[in-house]
Biopython code that builds the backbone (N, CA, C, O; Angstrom):
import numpy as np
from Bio.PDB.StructureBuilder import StructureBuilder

atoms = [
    (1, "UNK", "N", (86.278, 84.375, 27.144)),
    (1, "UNK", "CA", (87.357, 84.650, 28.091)),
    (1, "UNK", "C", (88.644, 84.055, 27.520)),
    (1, "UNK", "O", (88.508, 82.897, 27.125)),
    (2, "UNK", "N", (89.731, 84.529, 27.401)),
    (2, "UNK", "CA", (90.992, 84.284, 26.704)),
    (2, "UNK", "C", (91.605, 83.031, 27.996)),
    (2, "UNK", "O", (91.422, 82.852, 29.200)),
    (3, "UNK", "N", (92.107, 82.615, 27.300)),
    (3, "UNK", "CA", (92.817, 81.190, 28.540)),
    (3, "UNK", "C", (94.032, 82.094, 28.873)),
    (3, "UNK", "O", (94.688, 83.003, 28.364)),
    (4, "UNK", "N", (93.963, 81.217, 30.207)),
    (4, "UNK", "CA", (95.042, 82.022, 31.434)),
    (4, "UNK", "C", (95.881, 81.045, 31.954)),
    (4, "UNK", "O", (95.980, 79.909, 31.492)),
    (5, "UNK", "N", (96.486, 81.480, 32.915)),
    (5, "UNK", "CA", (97.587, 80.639, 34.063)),
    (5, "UNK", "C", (97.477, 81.090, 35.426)),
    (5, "UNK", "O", (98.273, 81.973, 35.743)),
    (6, "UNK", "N", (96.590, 80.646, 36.392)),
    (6, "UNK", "CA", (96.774, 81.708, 37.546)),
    (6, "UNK", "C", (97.410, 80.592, 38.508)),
    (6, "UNK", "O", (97.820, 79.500, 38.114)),
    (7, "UNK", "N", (97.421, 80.991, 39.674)),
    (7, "UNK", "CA", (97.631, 80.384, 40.815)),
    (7, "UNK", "C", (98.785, 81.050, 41.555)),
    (7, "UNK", "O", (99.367, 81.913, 40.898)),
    (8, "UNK", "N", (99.409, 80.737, 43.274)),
    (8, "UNK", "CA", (100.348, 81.327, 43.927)),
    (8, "UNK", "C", (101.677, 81.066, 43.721)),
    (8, "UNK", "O", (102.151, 80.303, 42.880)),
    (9, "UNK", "N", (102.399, 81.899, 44.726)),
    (9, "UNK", "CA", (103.786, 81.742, 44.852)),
    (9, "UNK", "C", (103.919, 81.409, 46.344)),
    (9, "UNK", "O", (103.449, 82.279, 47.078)),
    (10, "UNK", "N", (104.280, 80.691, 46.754)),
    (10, "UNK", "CA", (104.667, 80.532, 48.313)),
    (10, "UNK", "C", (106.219, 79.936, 48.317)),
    (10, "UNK", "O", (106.883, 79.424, 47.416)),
    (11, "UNK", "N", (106.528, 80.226, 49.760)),
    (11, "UNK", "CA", (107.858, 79.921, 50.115)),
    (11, "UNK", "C", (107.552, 78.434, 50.485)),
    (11, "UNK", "O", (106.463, 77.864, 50.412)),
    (12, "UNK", "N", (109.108, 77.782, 51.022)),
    (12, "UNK", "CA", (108.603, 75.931, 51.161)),
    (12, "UNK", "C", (108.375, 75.953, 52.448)),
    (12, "UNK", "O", (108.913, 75.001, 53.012)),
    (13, "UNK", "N", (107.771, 76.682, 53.172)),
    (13, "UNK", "CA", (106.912, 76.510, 54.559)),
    (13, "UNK", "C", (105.264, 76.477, 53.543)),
    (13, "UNK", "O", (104.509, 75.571, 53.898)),
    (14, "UNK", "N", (104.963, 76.998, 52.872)),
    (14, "UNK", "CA", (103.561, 77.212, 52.009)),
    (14, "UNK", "C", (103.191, 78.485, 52.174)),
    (14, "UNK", "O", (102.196, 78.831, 51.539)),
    (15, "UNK", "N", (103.811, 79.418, 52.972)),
    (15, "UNK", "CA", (103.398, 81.102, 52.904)),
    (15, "UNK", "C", (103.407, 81.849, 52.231)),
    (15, "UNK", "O", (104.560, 82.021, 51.836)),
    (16, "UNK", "N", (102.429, 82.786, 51.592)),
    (16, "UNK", "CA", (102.112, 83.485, 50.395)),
    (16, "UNK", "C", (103.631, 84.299, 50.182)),
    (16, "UNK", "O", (104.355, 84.536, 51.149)),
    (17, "UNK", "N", (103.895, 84.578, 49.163)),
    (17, "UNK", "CA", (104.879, 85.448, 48.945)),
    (17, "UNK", "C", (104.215, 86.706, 48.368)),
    (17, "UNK", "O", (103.707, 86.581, 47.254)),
    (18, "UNK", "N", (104.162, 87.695, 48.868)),
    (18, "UNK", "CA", (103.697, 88.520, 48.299)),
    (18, "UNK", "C", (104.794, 89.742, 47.523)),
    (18, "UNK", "O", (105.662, 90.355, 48.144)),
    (19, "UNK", "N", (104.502, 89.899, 46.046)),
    (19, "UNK", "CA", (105.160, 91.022, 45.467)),
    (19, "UNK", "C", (106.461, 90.276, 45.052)),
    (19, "UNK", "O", (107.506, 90.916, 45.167)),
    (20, "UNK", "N", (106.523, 89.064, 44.608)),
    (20, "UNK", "CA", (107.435, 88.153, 43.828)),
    (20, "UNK", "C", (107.099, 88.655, 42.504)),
    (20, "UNK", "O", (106.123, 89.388, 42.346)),
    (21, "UNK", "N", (107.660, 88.390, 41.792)),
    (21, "UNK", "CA", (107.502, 88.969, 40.224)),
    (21, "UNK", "C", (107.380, 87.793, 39.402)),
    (21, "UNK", "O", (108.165, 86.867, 39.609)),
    (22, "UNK", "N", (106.322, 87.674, 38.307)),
    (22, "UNK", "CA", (106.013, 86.614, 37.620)),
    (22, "UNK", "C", (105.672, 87.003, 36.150)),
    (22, "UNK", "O", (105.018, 87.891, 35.603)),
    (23, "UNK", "N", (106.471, 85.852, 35.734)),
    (23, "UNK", "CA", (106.541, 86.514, 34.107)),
    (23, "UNK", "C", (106.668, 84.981, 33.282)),
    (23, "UNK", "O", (106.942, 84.019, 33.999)),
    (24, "UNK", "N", (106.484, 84.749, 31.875)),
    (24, "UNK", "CA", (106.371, 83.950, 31.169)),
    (24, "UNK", "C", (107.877, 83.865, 30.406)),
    (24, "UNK", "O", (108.232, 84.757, 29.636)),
    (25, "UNK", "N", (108.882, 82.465, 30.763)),
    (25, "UNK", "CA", (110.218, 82.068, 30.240)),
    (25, "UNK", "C", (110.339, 82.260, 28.613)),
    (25, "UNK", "O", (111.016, 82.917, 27.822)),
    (26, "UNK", "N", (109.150, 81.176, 28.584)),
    (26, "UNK", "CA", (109.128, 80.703, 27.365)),
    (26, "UNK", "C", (107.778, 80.227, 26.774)),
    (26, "UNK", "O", (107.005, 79.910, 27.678)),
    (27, "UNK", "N", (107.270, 80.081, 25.561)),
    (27, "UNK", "CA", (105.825, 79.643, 24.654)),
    (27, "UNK", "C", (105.810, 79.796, 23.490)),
    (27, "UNK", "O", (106.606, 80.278, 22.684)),
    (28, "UNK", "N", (104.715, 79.294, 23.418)),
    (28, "UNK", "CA", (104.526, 78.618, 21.950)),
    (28, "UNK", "C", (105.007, 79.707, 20.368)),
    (28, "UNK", "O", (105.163, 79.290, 19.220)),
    (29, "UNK", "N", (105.154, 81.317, 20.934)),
    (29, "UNK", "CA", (105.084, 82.249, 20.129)),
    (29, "UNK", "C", (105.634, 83.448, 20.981)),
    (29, "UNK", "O", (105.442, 83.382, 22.195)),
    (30, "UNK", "N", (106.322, 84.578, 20.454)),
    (30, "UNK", "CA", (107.120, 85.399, 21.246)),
    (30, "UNK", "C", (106.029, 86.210, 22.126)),
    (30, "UNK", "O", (104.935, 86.681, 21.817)),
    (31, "UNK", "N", (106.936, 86.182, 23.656)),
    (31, "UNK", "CA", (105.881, 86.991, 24.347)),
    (31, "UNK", "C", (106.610, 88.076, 24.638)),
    (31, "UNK", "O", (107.769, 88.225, 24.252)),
    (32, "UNK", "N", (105.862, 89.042, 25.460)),
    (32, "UNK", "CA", (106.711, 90.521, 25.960)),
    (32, "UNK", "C", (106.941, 90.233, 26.818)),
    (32, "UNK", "O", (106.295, 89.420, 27.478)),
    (33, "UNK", "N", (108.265, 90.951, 27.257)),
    (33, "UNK", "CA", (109.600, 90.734, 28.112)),
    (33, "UNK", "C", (108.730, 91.684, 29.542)),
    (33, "UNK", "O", (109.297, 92.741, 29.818)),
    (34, "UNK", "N", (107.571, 91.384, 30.318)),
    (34, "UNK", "CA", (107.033, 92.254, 31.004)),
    (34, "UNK", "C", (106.677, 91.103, 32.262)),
    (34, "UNK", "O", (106.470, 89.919, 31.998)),
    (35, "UNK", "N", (106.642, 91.678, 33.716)),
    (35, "UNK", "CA", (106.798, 90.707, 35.053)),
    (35, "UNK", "C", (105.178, 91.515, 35.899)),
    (35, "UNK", "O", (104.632, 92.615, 35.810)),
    (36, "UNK", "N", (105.009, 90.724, 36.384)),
    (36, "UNK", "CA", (103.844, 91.249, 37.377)),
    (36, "UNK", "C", (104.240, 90.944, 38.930)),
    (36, "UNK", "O", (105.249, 90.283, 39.178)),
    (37, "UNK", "N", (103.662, 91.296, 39.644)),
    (37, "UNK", "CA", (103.508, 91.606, 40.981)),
    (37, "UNK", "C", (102.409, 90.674, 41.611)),
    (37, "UNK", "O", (101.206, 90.774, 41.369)),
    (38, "UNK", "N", (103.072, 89.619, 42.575)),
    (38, "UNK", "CA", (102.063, 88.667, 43.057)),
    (38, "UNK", "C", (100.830, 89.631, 44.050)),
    (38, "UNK", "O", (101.007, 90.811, 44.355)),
    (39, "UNK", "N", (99.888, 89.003, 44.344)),
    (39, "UNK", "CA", (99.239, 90.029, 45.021)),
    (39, "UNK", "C", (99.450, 89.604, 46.719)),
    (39, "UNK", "O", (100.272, 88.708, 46.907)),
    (40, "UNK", "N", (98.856, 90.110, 47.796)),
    (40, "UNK", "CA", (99.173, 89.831, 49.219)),
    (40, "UNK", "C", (98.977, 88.119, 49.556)),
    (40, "UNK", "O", (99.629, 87.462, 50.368)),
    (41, "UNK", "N", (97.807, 87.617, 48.613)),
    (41, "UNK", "CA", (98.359, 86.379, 49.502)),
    (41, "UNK", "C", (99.137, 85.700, 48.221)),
    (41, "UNK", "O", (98.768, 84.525, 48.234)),
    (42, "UNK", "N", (99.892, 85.861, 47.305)),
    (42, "UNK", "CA", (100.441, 85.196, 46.579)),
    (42, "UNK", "C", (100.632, 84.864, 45.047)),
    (42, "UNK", "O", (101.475, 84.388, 44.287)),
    (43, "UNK", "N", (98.930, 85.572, 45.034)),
    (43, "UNK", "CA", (98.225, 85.376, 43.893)),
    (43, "UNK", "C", (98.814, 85.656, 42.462)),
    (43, "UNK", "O", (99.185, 86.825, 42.358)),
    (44, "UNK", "N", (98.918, 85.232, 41.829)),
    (44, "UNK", "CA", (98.278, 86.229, 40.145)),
    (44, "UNK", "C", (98.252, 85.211, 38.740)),
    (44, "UNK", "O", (98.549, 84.017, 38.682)),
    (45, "UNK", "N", (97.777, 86.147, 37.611)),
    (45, "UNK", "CA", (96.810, 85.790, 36.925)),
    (45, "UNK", "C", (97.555, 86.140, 35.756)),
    (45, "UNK", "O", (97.954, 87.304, 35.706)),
    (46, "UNK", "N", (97.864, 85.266, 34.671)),
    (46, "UNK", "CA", (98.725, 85.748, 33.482)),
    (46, "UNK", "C", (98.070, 85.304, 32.231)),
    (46, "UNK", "O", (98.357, 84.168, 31.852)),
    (47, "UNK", "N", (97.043, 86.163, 31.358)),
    (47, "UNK", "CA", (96.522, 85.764, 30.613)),
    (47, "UNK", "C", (97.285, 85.191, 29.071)),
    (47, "UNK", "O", (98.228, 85.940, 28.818)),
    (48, "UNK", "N", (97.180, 84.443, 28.348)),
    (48, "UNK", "CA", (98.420, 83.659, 27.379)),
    (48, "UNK", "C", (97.513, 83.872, 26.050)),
    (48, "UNK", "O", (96.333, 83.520, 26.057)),
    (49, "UNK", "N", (98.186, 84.534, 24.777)),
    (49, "UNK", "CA", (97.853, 84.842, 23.765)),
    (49, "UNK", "C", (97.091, 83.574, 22.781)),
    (49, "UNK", "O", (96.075, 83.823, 22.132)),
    (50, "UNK", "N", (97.713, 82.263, 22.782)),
    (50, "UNK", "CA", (96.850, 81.235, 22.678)),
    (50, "UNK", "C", (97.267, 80.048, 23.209)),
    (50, "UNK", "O", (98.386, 80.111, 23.719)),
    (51, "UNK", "N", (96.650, 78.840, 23.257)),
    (51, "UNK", "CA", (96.812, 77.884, 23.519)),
    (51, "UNK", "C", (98.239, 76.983, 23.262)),
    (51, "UNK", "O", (98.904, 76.752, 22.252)),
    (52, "UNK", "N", (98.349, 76.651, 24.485)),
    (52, "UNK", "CA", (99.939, 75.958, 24.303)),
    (52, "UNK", "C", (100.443, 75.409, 25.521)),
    (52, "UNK", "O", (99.672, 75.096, 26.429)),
    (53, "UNK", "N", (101.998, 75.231, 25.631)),
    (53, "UNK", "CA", (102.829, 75.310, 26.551)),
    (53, "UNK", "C", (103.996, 76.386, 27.056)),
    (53, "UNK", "O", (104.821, 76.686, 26.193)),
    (54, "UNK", "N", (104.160, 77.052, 28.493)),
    (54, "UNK", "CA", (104.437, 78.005, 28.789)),
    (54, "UNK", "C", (105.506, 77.686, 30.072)),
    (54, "UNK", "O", (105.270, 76.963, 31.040)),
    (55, "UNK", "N", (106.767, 78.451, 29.787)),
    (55, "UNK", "CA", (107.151, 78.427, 31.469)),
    (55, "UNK", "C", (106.718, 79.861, 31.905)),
    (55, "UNK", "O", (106.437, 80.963, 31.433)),
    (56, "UNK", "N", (106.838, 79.162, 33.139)),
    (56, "UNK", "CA", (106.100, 80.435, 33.772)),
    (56, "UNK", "C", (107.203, 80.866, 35.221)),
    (56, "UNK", "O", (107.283, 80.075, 36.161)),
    (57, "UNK", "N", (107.888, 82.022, 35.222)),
    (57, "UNK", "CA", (109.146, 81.914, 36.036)),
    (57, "UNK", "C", (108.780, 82.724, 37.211)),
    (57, "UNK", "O", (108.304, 83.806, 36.867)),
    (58, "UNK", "N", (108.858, 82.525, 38.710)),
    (58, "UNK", "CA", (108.621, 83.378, 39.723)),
    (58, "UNK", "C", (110.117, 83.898, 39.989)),
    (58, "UNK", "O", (111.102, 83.301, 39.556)),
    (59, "UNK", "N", (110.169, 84.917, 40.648)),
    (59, "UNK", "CA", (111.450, 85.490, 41.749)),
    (59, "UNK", "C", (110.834, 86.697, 42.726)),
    (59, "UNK", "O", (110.135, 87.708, 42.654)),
    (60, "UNK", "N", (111.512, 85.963, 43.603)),
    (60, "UNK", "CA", (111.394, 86.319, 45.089)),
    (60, "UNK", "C", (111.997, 87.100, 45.758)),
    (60, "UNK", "O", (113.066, 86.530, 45.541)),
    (61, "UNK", "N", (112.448, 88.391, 46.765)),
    (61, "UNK", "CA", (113.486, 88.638, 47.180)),
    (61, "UNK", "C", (112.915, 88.706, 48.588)),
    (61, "UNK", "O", (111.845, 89.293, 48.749)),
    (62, "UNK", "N", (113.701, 88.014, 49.878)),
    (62, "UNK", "CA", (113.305, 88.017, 51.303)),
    (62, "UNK", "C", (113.740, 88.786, 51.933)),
    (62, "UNK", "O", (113.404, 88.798, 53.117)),
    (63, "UNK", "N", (115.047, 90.160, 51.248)),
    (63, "UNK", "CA", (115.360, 90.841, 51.817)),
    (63, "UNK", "C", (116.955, 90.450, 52.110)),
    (63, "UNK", "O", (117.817, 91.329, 52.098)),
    (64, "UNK", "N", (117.184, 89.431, 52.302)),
    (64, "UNK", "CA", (118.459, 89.012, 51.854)),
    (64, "UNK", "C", (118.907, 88.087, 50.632)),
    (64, "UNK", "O", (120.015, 88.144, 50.098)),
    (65, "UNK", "N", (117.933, 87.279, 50.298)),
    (65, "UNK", "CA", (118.389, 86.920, 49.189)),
    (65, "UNK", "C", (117.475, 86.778, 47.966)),
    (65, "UNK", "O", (116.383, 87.268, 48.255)),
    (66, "UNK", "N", (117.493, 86.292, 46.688)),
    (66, "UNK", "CA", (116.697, 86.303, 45.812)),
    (66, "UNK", "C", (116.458, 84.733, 45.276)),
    (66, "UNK", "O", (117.434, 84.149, 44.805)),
    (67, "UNK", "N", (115.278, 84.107, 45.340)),
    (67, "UNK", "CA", (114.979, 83.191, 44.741)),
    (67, "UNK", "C", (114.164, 82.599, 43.786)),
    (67, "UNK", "O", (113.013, 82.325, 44.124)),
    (68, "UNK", "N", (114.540, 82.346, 42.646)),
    (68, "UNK", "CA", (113.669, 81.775, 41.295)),
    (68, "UNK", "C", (113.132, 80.214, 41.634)),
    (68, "UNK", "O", (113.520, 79.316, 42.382)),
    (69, "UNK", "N", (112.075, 80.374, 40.716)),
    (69, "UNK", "CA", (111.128, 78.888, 40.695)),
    (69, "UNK", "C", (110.310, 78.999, 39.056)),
    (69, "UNK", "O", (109.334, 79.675, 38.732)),
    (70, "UNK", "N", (110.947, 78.282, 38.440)),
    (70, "UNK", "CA", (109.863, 77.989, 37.378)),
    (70, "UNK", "C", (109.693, 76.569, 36.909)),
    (70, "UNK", "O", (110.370, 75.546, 37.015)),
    (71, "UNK", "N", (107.883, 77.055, 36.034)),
    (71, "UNK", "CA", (107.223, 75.372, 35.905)),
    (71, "UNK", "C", (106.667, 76.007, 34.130)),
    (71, "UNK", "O", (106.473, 77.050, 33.506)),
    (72, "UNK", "N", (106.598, 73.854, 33.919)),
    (72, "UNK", "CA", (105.756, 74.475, 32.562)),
    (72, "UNK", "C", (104.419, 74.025, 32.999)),
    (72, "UNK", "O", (104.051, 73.287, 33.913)),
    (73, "UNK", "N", (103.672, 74.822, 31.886)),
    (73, "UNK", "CA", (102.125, 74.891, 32.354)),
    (73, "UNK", "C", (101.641, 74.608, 30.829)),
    (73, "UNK", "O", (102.075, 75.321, 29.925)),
    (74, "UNK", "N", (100.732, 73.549, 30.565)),
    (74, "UNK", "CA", (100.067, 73.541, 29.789)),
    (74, "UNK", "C", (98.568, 73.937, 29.574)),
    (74, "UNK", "O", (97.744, 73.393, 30.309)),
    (75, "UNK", "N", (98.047, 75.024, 28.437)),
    (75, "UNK", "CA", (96.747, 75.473, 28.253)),
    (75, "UNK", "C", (96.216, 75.572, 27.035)),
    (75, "UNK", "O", (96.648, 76.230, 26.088)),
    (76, "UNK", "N", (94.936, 74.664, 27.102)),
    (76, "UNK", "CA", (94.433, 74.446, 28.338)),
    (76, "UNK", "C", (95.253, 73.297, 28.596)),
    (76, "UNK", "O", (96.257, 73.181, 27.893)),
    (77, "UNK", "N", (94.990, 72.306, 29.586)),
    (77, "UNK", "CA", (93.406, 72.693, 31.025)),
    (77, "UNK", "C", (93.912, 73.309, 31.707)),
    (77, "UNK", "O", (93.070, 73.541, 32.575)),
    (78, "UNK", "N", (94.973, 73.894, 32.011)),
    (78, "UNK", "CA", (95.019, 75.194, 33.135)),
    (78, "UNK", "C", (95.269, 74.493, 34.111)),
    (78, "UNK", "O", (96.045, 73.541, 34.197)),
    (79, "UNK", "N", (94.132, 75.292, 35.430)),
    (79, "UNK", "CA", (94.229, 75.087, 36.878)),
    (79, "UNK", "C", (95.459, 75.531, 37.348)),
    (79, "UNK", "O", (96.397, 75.844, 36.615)),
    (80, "UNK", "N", (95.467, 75.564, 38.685)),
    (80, "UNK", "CA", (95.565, 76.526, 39.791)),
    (80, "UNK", "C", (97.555, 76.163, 39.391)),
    (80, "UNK", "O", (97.795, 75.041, 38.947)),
    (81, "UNK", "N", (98.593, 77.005, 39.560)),
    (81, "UNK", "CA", (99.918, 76.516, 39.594)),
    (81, "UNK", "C", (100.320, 76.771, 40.955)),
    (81, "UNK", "O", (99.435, 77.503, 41.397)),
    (82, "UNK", "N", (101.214, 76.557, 41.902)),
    (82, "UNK", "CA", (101.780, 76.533, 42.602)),
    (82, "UNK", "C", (103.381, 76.851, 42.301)),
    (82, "UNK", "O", (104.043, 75.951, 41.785)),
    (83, "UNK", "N", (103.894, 77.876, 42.555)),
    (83, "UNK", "CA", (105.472, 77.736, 42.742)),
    (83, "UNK", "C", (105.852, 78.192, 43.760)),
    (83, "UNK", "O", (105.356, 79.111, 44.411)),
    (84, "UNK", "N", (106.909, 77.479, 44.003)),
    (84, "UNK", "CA", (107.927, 77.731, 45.583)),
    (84, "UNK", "C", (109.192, 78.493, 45.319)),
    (84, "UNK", "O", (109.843, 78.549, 44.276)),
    (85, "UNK", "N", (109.419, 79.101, 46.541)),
    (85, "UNK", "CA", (110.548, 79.670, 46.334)),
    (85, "UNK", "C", (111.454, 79.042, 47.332)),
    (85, "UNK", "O", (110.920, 78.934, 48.436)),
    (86, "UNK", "N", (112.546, 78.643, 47.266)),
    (86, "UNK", "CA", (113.227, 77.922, 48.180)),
    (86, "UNK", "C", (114.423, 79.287, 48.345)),
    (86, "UNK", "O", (114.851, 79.645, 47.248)),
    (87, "UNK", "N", (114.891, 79.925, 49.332)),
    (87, "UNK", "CA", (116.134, 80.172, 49.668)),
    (87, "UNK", "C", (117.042, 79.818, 50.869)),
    (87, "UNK", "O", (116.888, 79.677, 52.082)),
    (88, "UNK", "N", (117.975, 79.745, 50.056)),
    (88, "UNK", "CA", (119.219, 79.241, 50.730)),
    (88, "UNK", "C", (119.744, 80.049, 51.733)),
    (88, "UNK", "O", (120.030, 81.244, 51.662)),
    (89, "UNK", "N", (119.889, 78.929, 53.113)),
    (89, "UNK", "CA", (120.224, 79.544, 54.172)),
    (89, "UNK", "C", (121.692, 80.616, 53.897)),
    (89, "UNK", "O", (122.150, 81.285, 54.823)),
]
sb = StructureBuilder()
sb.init_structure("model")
sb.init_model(0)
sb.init_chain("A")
sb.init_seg("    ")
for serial, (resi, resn, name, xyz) in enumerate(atoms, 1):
    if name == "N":
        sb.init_residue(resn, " ", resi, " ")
    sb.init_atom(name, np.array(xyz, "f"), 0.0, 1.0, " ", f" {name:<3s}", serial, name[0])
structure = sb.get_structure()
């Protein structure tokens, strides 16, 4: 199984964001410029060409506004990421 990055996106109440777009900033070696689609409760799963360190960038849109959140993730060991989306009143 190729090493991954999964885990959600939630807003800072902790509610899934669903259909935030998630894509990789930056790593160890050039990646493709391509975003995915969280799933309904938040989810998704970004498999990483090899072992390293990665940002990993969410954005959000609530309908009025748009909000980014990114983290670095080291892999391995992986495990679950969490990012928030905070927008401004």
């Amino acid at each position: 199984m190729p090493p991954s990055i999964h885990g959600h996106v939630v807003d800072a109440r902790g509610r899934p964001v669903p259909d935030a777009r998630v894509a990789f900033g930056d790593g160890p070696v050039p990646l493709p410029d391509l975003a995915l689609l969280t799933g309904a409760d938040g989810g998704f799963h970004l498999e990483v060409p090899v072992p390293g360190r990665y940002a990993v960038r969410a954005v959000g849109d609530d309908g009025a506004a748009v909000a980014t959140a990114v983290t670095w993730v080291r892999v391995p060991p992986g495990g679950p990421v969490v990012l928030v989306l905070e927008w401004s009143p």
